[in-house]
DOLUMGU-373835 format. One record per atom (N, C-alpha, C): x negated, y negated, z; residue number from 1. Coordinates in steps of 0.1 Angstrom, whole numbers, plus 5000, padded with zeros to 4 digits. Atoms other than C-alpha are relative to their C-alpha. Layout:
   c1   c2   c3  nr
    X    Y    Z NUM
...
***
This chain:
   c1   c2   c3  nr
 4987 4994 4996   1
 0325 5480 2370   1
 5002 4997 5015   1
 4997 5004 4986   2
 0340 5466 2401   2
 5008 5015 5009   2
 5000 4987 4995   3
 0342 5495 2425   3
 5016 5000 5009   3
 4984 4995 5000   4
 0377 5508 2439   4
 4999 5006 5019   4
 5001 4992 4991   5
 0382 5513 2476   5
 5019 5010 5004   5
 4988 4993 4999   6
 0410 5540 2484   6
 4998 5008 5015   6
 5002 4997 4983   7
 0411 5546 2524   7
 5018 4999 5005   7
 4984 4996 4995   8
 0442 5565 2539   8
 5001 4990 5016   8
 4992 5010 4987   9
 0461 5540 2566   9
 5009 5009 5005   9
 4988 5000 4993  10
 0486 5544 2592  10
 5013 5004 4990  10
 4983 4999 5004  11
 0515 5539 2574  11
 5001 5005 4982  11
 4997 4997 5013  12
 0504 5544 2539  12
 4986 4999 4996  12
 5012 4999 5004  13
 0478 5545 2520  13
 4997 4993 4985  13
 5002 5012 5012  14
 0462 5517 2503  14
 4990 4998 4989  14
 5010 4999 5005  15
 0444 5503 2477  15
 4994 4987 4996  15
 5003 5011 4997  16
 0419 5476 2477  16
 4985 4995 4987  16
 5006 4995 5009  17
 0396 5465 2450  17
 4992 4988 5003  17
 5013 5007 4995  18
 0363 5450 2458  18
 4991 4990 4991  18
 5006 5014 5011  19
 0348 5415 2439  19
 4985 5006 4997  19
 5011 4999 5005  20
 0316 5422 2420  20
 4992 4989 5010  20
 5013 5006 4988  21
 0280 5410 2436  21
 5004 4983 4989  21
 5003 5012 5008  22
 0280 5383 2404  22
 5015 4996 4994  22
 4992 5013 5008  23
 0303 5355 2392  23
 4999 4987 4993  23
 5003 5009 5009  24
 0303 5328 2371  24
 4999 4988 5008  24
 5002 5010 4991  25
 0306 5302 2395  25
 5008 5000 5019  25
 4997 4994 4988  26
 0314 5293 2433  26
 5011 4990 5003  26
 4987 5012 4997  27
 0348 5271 2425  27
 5008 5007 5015  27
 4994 4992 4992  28
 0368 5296 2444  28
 4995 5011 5015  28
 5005 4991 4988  29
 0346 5310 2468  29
 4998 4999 5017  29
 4996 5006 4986  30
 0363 5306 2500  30
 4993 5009 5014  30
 5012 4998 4986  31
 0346 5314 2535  31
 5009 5017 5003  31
 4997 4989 4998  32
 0373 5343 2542  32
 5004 5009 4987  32
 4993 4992 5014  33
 0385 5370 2517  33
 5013 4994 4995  33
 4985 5003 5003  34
 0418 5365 2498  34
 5005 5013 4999  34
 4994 4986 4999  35
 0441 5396 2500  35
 5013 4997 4996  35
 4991 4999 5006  36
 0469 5397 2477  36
 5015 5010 5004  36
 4986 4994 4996  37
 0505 5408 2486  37
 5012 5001 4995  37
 4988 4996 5008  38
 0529 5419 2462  38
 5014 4999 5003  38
 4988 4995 4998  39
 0566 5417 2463  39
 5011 5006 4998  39
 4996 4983 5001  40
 0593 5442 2459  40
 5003 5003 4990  40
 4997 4997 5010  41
 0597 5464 2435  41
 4984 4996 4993  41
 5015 5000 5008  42
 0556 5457 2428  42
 4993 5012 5006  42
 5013 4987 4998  43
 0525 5481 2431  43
 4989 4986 4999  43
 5011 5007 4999  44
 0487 5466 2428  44
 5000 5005 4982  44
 5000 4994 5016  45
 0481 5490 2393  45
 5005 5005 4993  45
 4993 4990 5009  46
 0503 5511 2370  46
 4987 5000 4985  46
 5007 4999 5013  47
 0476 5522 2345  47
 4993 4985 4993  47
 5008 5012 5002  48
 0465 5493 2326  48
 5011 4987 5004  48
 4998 5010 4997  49
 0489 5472 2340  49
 5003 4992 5016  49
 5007 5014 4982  50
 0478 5444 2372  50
 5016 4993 5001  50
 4989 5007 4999  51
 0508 5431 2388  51
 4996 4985 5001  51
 5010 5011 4999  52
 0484 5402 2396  52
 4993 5001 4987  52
 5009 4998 5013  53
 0477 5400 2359  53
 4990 4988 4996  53
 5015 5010 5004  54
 0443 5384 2350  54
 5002 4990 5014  54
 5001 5007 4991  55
 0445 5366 2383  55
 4989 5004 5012  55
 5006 4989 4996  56
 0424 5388 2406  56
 4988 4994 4994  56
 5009 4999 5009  57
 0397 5389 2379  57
 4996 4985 4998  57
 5007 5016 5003  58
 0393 5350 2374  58
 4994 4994 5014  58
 5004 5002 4992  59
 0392 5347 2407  59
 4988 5001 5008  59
 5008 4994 4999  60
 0366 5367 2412  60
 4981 4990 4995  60
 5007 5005 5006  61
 0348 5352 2383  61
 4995 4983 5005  61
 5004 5021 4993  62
 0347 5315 2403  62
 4997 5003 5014  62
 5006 5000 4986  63
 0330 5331 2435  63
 5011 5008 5010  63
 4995 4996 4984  64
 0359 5345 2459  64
 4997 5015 4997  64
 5001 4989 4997  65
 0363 5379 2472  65
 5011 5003 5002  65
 4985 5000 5001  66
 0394 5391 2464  66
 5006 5018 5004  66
 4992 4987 4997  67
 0417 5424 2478  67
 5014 4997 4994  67
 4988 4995 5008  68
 0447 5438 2456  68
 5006 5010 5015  68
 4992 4994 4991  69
 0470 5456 2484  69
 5014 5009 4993  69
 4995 4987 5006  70
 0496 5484 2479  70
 5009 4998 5013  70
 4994 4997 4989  71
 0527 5485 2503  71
 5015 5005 4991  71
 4990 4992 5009  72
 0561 5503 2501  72
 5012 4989 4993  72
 4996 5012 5005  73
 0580 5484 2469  73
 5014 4994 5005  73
 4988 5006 4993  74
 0614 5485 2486  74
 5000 5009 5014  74
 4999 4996 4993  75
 0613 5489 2521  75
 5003 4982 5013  75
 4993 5009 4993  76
 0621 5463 2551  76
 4989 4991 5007  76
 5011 5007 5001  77
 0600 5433 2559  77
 4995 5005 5009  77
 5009 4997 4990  78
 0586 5449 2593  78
 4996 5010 4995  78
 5006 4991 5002  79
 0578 5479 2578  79
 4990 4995 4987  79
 5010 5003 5009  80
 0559 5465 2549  80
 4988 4990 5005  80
 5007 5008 4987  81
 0543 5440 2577  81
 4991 5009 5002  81
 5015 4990 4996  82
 0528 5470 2592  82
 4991 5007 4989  82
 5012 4995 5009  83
 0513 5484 2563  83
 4994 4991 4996  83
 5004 5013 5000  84
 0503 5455 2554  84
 4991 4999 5006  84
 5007 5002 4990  85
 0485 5449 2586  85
 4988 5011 5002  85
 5011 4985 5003  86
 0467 5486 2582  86
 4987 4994 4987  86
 5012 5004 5006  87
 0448 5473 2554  87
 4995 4987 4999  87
 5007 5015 4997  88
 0442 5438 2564  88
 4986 5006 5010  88
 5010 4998 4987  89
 0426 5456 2593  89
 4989 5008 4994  89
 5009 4989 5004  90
 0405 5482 2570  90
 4991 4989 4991  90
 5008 5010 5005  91
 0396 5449 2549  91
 4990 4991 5007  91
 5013 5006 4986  92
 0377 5431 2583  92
 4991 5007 4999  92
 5017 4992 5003  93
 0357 5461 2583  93
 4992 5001 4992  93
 5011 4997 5009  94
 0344 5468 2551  94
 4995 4985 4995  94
 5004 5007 5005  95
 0342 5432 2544  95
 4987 4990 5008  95
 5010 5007 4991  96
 0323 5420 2576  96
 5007 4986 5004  96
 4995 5018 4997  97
 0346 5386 2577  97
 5009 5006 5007  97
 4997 4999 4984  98
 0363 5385 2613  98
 5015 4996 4990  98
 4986 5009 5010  99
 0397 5366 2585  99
 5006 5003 4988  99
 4992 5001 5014 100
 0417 5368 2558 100
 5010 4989 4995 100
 4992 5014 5007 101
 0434 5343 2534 101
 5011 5011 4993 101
 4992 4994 5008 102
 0465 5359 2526 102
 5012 4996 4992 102
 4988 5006 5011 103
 0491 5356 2497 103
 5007 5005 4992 103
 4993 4991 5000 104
 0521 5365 2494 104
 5008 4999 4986 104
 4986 5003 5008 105
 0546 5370 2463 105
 5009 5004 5003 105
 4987 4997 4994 106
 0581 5372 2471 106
 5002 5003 5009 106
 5000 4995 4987 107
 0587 5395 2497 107
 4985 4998 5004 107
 5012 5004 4995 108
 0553 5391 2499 108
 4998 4994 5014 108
 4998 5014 4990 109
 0560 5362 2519 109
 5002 5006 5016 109
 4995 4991 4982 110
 0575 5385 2551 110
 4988 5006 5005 110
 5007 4989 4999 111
 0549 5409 2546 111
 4990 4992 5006 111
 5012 5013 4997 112
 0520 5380 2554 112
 5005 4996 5009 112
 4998 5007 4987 113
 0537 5360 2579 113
 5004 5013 5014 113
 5003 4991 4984 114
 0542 5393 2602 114
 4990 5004 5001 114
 5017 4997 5001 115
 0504 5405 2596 115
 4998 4982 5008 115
 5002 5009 4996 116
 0501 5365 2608 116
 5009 4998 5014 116
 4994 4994 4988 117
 0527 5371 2637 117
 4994 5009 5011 117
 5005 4992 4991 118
 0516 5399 2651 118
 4980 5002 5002 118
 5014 5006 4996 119
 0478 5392 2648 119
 4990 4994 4994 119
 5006 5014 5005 120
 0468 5357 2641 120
 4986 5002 4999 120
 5013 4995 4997 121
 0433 5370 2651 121
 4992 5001 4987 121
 5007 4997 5010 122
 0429 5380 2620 122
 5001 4994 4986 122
 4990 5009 5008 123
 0446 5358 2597 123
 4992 4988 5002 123
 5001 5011 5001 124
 0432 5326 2582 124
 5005 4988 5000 124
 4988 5010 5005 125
 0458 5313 2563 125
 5010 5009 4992 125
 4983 4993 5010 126
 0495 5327 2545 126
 5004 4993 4995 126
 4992 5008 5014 127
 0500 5313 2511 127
 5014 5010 4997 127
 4986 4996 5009 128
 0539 5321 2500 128
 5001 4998 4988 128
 4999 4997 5014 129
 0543 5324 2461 129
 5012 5005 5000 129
 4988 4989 5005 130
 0578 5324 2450 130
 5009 5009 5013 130
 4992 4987 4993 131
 0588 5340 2485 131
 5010 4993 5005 131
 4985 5003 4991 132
 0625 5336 2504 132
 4995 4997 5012 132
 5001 5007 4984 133
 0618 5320 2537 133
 5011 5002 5003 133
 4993 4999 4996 134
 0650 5317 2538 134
 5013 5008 4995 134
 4989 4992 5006 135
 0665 5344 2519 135
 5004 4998 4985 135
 4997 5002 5013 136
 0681 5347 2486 136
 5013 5007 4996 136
 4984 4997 4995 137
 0717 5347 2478 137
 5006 5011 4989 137
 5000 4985 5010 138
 0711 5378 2450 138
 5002 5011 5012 138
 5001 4990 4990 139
 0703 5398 2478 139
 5014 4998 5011 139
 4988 5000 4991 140
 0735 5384 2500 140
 5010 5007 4990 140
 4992 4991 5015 141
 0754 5396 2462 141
 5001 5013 5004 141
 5003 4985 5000 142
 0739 5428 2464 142
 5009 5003 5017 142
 4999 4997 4989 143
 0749 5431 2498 143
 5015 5004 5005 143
 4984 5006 5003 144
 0784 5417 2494 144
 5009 5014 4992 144
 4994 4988 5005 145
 0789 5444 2468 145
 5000 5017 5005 145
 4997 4986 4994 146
 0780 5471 2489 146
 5010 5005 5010 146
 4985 4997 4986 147
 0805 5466 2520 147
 5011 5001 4988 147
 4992 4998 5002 148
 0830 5462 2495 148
 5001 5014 4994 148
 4998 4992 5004 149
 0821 5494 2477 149
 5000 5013 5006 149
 4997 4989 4992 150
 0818 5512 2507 150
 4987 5007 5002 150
 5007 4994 4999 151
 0793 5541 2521 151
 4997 5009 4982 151
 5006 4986 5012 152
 0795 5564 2490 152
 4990 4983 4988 152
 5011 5011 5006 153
 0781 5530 2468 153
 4988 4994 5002 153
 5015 5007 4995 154
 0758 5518 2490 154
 4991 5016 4996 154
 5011 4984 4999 155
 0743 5559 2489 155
 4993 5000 4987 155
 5002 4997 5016 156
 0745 5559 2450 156
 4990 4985 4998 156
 5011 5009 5005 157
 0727 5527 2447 157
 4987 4998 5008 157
 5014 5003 4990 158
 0700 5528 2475 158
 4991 5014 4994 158
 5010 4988 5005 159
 0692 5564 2462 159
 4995 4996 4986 159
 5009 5006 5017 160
 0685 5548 2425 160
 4992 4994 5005 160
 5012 5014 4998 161
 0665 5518 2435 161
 4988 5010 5004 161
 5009 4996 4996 162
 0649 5544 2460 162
 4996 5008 4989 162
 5002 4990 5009 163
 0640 5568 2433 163
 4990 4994 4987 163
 5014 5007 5012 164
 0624 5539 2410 164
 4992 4993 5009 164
 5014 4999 4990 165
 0602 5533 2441 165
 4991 5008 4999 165
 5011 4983 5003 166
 0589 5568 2443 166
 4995 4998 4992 166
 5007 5001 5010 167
 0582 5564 2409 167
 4989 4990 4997 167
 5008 5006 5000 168
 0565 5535 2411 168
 4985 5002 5007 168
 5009 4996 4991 169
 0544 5544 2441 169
 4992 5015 4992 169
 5007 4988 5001 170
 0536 5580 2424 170
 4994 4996 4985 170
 5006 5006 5008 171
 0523 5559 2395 171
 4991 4994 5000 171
 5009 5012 4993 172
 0505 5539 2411 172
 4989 5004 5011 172
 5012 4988 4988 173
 0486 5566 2430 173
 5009 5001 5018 173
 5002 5002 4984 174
 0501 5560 2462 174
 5018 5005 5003 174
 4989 4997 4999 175
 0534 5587 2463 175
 5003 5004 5014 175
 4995 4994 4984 176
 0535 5589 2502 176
 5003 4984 5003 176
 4990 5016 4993 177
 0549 5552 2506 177
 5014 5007 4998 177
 4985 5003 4996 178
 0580 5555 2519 178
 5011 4990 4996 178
 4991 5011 5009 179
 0608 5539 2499 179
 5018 4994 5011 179
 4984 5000 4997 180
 0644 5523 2516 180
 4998 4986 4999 180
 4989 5014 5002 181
 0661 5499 2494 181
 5006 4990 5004 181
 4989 5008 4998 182
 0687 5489 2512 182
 4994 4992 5017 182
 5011 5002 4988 183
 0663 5486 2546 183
 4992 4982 4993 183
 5005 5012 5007 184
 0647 5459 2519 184
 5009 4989 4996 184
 4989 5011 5007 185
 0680 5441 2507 185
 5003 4992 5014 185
 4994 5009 4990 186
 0691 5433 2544 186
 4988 4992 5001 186
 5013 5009 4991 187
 0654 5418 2552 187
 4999 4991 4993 187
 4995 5011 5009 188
 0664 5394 2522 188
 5006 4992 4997 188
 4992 5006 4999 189
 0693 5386 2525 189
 5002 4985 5013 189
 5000 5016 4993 190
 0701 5350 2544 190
 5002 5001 5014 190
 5000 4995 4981 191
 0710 5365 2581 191
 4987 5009 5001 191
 5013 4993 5003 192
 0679 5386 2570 192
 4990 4994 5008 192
 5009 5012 4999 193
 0661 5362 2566 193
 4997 4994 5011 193
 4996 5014 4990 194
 0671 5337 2594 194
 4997 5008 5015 194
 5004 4994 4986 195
 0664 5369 2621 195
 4988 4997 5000 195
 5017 5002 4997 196
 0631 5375 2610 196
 4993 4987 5003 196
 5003 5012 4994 197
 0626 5338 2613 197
 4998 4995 5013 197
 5003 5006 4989 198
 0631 5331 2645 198
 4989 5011 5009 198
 5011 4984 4996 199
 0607 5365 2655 199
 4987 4991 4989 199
 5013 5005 5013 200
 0582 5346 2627 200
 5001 4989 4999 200
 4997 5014 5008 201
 0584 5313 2629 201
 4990 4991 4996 201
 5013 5007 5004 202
 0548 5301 2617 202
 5000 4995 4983 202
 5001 5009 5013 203
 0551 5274 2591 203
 5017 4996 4993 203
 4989 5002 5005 204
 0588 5279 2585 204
 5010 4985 5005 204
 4996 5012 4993 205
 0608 5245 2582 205
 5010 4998 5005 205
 4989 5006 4993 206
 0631 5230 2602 206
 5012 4997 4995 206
 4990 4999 5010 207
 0652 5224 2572 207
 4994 5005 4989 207
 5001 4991 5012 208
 0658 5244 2541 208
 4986 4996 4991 208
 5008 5004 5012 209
 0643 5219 2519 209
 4987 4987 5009 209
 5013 5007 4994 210
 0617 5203 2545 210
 4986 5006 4999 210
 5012 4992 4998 211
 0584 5213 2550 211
 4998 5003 5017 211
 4994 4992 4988 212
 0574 5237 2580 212
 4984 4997 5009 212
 5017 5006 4998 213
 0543 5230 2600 213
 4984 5007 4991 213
 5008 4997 5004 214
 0511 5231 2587 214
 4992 5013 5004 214
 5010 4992 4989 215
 0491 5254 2617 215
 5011 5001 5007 215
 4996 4991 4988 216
 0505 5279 2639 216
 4996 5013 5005 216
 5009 4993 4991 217
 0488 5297 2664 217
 4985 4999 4991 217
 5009 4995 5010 218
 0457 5294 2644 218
 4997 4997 4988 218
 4998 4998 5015 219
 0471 5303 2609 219
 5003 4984 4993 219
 4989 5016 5008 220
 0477 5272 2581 220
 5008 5014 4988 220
 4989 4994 5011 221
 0505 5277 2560 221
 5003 4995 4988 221
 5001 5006 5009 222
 0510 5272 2526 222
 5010 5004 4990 222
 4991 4996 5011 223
 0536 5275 2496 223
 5002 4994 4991 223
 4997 5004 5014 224
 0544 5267 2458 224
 5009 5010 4993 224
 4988 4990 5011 225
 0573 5282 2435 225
 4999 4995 4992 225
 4996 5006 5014 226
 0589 5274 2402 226
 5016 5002 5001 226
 4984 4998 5002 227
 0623 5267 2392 227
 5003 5002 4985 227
 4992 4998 5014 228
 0645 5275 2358 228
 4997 5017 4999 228
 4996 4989 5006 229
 0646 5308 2340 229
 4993 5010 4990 229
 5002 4998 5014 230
 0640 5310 2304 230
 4987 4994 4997 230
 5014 5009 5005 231
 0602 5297 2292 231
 4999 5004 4989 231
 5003 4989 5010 232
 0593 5324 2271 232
 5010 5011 4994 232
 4990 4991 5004 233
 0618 5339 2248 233
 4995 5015 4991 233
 5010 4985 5003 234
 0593 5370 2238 234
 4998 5005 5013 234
 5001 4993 4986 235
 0596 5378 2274 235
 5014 5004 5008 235
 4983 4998 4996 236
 0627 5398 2280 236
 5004 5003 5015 236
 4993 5004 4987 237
 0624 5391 2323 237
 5005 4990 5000 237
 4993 5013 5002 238
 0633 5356 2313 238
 5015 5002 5003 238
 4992 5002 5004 239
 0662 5366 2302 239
 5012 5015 5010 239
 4991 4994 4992 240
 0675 5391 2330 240
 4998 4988 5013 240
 5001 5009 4984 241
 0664 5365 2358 241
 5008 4990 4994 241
 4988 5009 5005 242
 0685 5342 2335 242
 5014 5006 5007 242
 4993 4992 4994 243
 0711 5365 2349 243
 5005 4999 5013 243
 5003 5000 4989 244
 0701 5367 2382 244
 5005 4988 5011 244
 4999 5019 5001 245
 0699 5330 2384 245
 5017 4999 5001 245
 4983 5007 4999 246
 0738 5327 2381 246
 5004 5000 5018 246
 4994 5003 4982 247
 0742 5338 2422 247
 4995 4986 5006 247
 4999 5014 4993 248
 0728 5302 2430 248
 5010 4993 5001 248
 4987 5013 5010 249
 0759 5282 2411 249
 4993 4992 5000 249
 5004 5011 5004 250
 0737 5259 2400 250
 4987 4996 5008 250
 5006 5009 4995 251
 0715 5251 2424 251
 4983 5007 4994 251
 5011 4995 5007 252
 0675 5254 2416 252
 4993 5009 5004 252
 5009 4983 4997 253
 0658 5288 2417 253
 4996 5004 4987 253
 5005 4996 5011 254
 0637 5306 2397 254
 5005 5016 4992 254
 4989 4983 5005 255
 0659 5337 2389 255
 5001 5008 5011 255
 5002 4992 4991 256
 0653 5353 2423 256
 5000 4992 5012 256
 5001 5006 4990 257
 0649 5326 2448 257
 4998 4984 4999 257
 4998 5011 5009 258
 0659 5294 2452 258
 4990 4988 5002 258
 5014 5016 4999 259
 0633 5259 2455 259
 5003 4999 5015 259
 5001 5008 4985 260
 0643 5250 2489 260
 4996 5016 5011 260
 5004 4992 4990 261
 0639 5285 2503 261
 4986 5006 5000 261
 5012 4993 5004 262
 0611 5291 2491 262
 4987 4991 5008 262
 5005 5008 4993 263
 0595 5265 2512 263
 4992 5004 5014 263
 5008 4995 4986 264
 0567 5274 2542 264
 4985 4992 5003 264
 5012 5009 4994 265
 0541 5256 2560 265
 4996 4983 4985 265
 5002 5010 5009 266
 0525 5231 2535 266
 5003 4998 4987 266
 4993 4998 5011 267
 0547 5227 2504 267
 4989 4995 4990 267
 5010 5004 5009 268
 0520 5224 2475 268
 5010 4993 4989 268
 4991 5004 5015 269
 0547 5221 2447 269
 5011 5011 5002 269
 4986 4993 5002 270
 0584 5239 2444 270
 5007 5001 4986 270
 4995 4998 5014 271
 0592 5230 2409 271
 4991 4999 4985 271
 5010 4999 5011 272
 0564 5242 2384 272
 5006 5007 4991 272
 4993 4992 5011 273
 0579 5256 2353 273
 4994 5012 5002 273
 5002 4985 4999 274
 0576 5288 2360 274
 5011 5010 5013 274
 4989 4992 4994 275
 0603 5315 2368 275
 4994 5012 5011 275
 5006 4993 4988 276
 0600 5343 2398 276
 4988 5007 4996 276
 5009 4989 5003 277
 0579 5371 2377 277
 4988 4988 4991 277
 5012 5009 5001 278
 0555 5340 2359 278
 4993 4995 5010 278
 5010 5008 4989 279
 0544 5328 2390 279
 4988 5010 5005 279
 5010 4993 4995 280
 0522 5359 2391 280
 4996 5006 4978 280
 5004 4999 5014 281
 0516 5358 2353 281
 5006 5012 4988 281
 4991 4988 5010 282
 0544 5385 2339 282
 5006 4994 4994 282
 5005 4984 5004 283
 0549 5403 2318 283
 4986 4992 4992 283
 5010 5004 5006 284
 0512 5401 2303 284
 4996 4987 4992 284
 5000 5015 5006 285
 0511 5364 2299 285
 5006 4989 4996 285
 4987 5007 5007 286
 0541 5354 2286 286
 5009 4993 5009 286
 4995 5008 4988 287
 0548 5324 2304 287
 5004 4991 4990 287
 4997 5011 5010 288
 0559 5292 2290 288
 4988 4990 4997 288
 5006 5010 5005 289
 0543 5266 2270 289
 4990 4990 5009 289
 5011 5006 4984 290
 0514 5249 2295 290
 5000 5007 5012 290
 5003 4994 4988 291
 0521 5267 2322 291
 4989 5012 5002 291
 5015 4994 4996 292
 0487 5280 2339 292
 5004 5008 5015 292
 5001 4986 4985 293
 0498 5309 2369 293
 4985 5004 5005 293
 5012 4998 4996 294
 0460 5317 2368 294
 4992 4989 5006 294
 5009 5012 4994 295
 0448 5283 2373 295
 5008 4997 5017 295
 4997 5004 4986 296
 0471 5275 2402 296
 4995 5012 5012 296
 5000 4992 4988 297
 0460 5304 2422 297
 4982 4997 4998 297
 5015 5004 5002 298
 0420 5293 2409 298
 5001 4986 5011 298
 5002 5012 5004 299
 0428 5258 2421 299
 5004 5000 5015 299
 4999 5001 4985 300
 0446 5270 2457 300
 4992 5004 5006 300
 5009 4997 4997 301
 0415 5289 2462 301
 4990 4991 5010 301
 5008 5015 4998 302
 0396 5255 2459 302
 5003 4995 5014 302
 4997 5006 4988 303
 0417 5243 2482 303
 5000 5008 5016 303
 5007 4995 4993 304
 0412 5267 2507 304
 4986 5001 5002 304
 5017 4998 4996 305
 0371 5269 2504 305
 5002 4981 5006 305
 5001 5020 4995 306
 0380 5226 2512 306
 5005 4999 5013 306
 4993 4997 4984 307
 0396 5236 2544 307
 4994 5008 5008 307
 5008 4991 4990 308
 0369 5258 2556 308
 5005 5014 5001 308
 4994 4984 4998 309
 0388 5293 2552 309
 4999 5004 4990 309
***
């Protein structure tokens, strides 16, 4: 039984879950830890279910040392930054490695590159999974519909969202994260986006759809998405990110974010069949036909222990 560390932080209080002594082999067993970074509207555990499902655990199983993380699910990318950074920093210690390889889903993505901003020191490398670099034009929607609907709408909908935060967090063990929605929709949205950028600009590219430097200050940078929708028609997120998917008009995104924004430091790949919530292997598997979410995160591992981090 892989042991459970639960150590109160600064801003919140996290939770981190520590690789067994034994594994099956040393595919994955990169020089620093890897530390997982959820995006919004995620947790690490709800009972038996891993937001990082079976991904974690294989990883494990091929040598790395892997940390699950816990920050608040809607809240604004500096604020999830710093918590963030609280248990990157509680992960140095107990782990003895001076680094971390971190990787981000979705918002993820913010959450990693300001832990890599504000102190590279500690920071290997910031893989993005699936995250907005440069925003996502659901969240400019959402945004859209709030000015028009005024204060009392934006109240009524930031207090819902906030409300299935709490819940998530007091599920998840961890009901002192601090929840603000709407604090999370601007840090998404495309002027969102495009502030924190220039305050963050390690790996981000020069154009939408270019690639962004490899190394900055230090850190390498790294990113892969998916594009389309629908894979798995026994998996009913398919078919709300089918939905979602209409704010692009057309252009390619995976129900949440689109291919070119999703771009940071060393583009591995942008168009893997696989929609926003498959890229971290939801709901319980149900991805499409070939598509391997567990292998690519086995296989970027690799590629980190081949880079020395």
């Amino acid at each position: 039984m892989q042991p459970i560390l639960r150590a109160a932080l600064a801003l919140a209080v996290a939770s981190a879950t520590v690789a067994p002594v034994a594994h099956a082999s040393t595919y994955a067993q990169t020089r620093y830890p890897i530390v997982l970074a959820h995006g919004m509207s995620g947790f690490d555990k709800i009972g038996p279910v891993d937001y990082w499902y079976r991904i974690p655990g294989n990883l494990r199983q091929n040598g790395a040392t892997v940390y699950v993380t816990q920050v608040s699910s809607f809240n604004s990318s500096e604020l999830r930054g710093e918590q963030l950074l609280a248990q990157v920093e509680e992960i140095v210690a107990i782990s003895g490695k001076p680094k971390v390889n971190l990787i981000g889903h979705s918002h993820g993505n913010h959450s990693s590159r300001y832990v890599a901003g504000v102190r590279p020191d500690l920071v290997a490398s910031v893989t993005s999974v699936g995250g907005p670099t440069f925003g996502s034009p659901v969240a400019d929607l959402v945004q859209g519909v709030s000015d028009v609907g005024g204060p009392v709408l934006t109240t009524l909908l930031a207090s819902a969202v906030n409300g299935l935060g709490k819940l998530i967090a007091l599920l998840s063990s961890n009901p002192t994260l601090p929840q603000d929605s709407f604090a999370g929709m601007k840090s998404l949205t495309t002027a969102g986006a495009a502030d924190f950028n220039r305050r963050f600009p390690g790996g981000v590219p020069t154009t939408q759809c270019g690639q962004g430097a490899a190394e900055h200050r230090g850190v390498r940078y790294y990113s892969w998405s998916g594009v389309g929708q629908i894979y798995n028609p026994l998996n009913p997120v398919d078919y709300a990110l089918a939905l979602t998917g209409a704010a692009f008009r057309g252009a390619p995104n995976d129900g949440l974010v689109g291919q070119c924004s999703s771009h940071l430091g060393t583009v591995i790949r942008s168009d893997y069949r696989l929609n926003h919530l498959h890229q971290v292997n939801q709901l319980f598997g149900l991805v499409g036909l070939g598509a391997d979410p567990v292998g690519l995160f086995r296989v970027h591992a690799n590629r980190l222990k081949q880079a020395g981090l």
